[in-house]
C-alpha positions as CSV (number, residue, x, y, z in Angstrom):
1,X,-42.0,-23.7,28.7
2,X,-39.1,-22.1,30.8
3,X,-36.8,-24.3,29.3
4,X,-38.0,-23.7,25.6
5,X,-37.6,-20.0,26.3
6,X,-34.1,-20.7,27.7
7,X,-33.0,-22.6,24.8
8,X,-34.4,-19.9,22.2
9,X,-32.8,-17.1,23.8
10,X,-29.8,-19.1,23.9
11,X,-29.8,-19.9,20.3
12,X,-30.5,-16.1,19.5
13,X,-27.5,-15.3,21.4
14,X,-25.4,-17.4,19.5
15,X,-26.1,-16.4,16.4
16,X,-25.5,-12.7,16.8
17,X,-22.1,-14.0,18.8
18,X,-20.9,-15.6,15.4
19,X,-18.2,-14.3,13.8
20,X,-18.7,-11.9,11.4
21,X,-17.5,-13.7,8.6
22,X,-19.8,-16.5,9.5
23,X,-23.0,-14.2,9.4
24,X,-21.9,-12.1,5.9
25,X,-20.0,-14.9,4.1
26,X,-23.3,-15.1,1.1
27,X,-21.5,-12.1,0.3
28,X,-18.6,-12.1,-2.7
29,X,-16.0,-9.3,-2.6
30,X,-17.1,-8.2,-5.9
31,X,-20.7,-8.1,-4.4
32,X,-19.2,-6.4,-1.4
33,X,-18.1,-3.1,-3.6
34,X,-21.1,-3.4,-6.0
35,X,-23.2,-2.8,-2.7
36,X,-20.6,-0.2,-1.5
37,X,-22.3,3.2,-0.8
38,X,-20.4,6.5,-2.5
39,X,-19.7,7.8,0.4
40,X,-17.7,5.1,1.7
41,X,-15.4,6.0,-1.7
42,X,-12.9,8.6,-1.8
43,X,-10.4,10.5,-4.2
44,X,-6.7,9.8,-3.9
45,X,-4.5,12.7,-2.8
46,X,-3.1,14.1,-5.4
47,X,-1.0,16.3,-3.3
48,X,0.7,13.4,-1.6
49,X,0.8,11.0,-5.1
50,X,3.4,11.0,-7.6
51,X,3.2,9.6,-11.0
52,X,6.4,7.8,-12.2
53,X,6.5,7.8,-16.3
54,X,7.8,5.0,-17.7
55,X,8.6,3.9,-21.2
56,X,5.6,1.5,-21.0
57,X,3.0,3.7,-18.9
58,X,2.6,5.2,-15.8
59,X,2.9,4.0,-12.3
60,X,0.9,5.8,-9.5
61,X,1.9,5.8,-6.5
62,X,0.1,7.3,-3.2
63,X,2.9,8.5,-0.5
64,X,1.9,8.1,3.3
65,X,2.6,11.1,5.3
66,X,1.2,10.2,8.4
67,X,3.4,7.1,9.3
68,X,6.6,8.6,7.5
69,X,6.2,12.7,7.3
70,X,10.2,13.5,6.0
71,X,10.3,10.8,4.2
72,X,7.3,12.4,2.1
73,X,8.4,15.7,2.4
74,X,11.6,15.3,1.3
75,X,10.5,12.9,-1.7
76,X,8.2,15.4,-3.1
77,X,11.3,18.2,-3.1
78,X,13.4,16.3,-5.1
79,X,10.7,15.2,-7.3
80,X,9.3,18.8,-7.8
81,X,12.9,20.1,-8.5
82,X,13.8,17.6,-11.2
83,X,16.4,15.4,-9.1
84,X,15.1,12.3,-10.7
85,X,15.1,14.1,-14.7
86,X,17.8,11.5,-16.5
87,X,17.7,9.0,-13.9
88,X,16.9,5.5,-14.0
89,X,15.5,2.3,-12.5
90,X,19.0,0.9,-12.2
91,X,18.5,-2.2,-10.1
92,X,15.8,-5.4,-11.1
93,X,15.8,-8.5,-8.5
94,X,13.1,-10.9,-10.2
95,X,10.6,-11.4,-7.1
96,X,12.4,-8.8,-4.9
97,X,12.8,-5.2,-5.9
98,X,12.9,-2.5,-9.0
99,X,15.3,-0.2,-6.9
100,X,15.7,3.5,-8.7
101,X,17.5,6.8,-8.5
102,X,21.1,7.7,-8.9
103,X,23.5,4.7,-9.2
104,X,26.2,6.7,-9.2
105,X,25.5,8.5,-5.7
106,X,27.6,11.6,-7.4
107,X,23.2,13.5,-7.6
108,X,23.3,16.6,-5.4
109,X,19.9,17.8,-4.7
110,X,19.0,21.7,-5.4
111,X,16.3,21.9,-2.2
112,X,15.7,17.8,-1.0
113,X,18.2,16.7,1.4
114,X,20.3,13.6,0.6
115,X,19.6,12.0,3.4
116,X,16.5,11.6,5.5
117,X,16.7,9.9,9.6
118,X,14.6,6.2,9.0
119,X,11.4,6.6,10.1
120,X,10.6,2.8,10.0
121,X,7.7,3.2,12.9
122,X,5.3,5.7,14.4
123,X,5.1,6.1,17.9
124,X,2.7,7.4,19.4
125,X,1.2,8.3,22.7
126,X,-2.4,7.4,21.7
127,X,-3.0,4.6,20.0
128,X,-3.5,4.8,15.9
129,X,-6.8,3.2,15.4
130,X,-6.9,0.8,12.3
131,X,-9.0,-1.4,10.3
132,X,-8.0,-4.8,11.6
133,X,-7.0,-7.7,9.5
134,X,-5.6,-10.2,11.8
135,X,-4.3,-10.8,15.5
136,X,-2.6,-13.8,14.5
137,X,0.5,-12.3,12.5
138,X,4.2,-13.8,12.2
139,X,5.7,-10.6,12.4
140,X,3.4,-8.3,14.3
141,X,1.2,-8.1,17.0
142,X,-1.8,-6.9,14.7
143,X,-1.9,-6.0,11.5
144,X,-4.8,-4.1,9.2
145,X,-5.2,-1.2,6.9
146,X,-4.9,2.5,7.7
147,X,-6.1,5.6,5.1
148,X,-5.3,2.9,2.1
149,X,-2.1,1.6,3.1
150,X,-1.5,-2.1,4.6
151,X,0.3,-1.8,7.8
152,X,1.2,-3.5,11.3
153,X,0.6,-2.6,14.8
154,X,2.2,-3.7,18.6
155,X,-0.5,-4.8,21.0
156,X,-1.2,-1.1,22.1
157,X,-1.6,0.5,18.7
158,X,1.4,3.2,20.1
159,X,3.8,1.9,17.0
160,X,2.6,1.5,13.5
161,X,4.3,0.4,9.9
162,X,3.7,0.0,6.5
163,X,4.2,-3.6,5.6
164,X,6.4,-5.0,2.8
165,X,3.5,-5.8,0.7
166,X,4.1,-6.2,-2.9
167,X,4.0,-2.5,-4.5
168,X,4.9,-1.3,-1.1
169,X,7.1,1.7,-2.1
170,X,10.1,2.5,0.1
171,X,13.3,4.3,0.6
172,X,16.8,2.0,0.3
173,X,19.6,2.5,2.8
174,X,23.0,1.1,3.4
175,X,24.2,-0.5,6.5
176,X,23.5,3.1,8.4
177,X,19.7,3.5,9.2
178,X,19.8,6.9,8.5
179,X,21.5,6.7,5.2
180,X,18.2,7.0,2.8
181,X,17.4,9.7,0.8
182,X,16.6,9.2,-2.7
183,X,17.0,5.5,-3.7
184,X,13.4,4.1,-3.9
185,X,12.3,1.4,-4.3
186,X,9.5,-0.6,-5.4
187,X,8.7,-4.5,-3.7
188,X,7.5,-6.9,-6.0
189,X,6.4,-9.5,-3.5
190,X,5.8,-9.6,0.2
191,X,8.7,-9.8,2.0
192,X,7.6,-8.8,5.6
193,X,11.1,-9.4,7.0
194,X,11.8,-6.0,5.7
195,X,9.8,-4.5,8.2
196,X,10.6,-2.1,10.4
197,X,14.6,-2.5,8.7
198,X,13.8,0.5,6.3
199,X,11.6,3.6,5.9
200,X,8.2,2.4,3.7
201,X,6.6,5.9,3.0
202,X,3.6,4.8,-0.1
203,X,2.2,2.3,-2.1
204,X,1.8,1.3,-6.1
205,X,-2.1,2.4,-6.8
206,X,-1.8,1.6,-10.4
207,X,0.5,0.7,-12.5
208,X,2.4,-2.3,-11.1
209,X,2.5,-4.2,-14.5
210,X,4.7,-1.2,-16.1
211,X,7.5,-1.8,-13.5
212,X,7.4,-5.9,-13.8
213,X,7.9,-5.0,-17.6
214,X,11.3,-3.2,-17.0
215,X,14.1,-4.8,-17.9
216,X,15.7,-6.8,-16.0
217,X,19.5,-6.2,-16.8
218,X,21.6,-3.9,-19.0
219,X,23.0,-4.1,-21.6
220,X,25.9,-2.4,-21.4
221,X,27.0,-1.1,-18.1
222,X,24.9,-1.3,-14.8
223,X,25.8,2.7,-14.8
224,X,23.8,3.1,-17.9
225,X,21.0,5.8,-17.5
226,X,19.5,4.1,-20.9
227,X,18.6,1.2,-18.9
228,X,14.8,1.7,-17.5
229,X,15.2,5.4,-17.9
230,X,13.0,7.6,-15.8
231,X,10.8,9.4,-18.2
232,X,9.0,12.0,-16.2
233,X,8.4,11.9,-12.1
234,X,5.8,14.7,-10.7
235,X,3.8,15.3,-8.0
236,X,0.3,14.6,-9.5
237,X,-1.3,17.7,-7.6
238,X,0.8,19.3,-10.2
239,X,-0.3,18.5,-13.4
240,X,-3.5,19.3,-14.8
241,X,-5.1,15.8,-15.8
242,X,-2.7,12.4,-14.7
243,X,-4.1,8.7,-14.0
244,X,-4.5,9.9,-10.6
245,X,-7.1,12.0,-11.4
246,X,-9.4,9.2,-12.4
247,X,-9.4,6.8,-9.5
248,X,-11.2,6.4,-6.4
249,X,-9.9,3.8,-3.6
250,X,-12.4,2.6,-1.2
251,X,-12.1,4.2,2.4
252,X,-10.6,1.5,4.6
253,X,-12.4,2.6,7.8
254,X,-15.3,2.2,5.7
255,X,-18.5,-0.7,6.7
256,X,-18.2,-2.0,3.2
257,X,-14.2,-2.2,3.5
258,X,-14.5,-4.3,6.9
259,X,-16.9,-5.9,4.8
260,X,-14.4,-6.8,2.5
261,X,-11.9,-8.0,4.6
262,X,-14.7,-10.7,5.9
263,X,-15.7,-11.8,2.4
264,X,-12.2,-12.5,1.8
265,X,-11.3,-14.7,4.6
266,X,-14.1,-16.6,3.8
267,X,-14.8,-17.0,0.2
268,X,-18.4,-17.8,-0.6
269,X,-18.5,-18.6,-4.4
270,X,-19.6,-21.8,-5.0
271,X,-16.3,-22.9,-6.2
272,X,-14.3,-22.6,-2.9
273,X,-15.1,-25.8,-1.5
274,X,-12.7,-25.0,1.7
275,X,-12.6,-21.4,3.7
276,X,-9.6,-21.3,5.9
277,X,-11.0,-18.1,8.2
278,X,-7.8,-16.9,7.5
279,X,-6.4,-13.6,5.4
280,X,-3.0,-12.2,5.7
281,X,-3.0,-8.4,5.5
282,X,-0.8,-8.9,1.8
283,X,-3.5,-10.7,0.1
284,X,-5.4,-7.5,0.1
285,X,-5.9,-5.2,-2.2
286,X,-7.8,-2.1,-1.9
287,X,-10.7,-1.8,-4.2
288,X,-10.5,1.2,-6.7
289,X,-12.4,2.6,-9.3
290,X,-12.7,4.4,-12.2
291,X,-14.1,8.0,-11.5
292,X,-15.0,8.8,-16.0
293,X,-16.5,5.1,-15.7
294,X,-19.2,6.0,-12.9
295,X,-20.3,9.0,-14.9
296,X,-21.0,6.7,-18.3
């Protein structure tokens, strides 16, 4: 009797010792936010998000002021004063990046500062606590989402980063780290050996299939302004009604989010006839939705 009693309690103790994914894989991802509760939803920032106009649409794009403060700061200055008004997404690497701003270099800003020190980590005393994606990272100790935005961690949780994700939005630099200012740039597929080389400061919400229709070389001139011209930048807490208005993003410390993350290392459709128990941080995408859509 003993022993039957040792073996139960030793099966019960296995079960709730599996892995997460192992006990929630039934779940789908797209059952995963269907289940989601409203509270674990939440509206972007429109302070800190700017909407690039392009010829084709708008890109939205959420900035990240914790990890990269200047950087944010100084963006929404020269974005606010106009510095980016007849400017253009000069530079298209198929793969790489759609780099933007002034080509020419000749731009002064009226209240933004041409330059801004890299921030490409945050360090800090306490550790910055994230939802975590995975300990077994190429480039990083940890990696894992925080406030919406992928990033990476050292072993401690004392120095964070964005990642180079693709729509990972960033500031370009030449050979001098602290030579970024204005030059942005968006990454079109993830190339984590970027990080912690330049200052990442956002990330595409929406909009990612207006900048992979930009061309993809002028013309005439690669000083043309006519080439992927700049139609309107502003800081979406500015306007009255944008894009960014409509979306929700699901919280990343949510249950639902951690959730997520499980029911996409382990894919339980019926079609997946292998799960790896593996998901790099880049294969994730946070789940938004439409705010007009919930109220039909």
């Amino acid at each position: 009797m003993k022993l039957t009693q040792f073996v139960l309690a030793t099966s019960i103790i296995a079960l709730f010792s599996l892995p997460l994914f192992a006990k929630e894989r039934a779940m789908s991802p797209a059952a995963v936010i269907e289940n989601s509760t409203n509270d674990e939803w939440r509206s972007l920032d429109l302070e800190n998000t700017v909407i690039l106009s392009l010829k084709t649409g708008d890109v939205v794009i959420a900035l990240n002021p914790q990890l990269a403060p200047n950087h944010v700061a100084n963006f929404k200055k020269l974005v606010r004063e106009g510095f980016y008004n007849g400017l253009n997404i000069y530079r298209f690497v198929e793969g790489f990046v759609a780099q933007g701003g002034d080509i020419s270099e000749k731009k002064q800003p009226k209240t933004g500062s041409k330059t801004v020190n890299a921030e490409f980590t945050k360090e800090t005393k306490n550790p910055i606590a994230i939802q975590l994606v995975d300990v077994n990272d190429g480039y990083a100790d940890k990696t894992g989402f925080l406030n919406g935005f992928a990033v990476a961690q050292n072993v401690t949780g004392t120095e964070t980063w964005q990642t180079h994700c693709t729509g990972n939005f960033a500031m370009a630099r030449s050979n001098s780290i602290n030579s970024g200012g204005t030059e942005f740039y968006v990454i079109l597929g993830n190339h984590r050996y970027l990080d912690l080389n330049i200052t990442s400061f956002g990330r595409v919400v929406t909009g990612m299939e207006h900048i992979q229709r930009l061309a993809r070389k002028p013309e005439t001139t690669i000083e043309d302004v006519n080439f992927n011209p700049i139609v309107n930048f502003a800081v979406a807490s500015d306007l009255a009604d944008s894009p960014a208005h409509d979306i929700e993003v699901m919280k990343t410390q949510s249950a639902s989010f951690k959730q997520y993350i499980e029911s996409r290392r382990n894919r339980p459709e019926p079609w997946f006839q292998h799960q790896a128990n593996y998901i790099d941080v880049c294969s994730l995408s946070v789940p938004m939705r439409s705010k007009k859509s919930l109220k039909g």
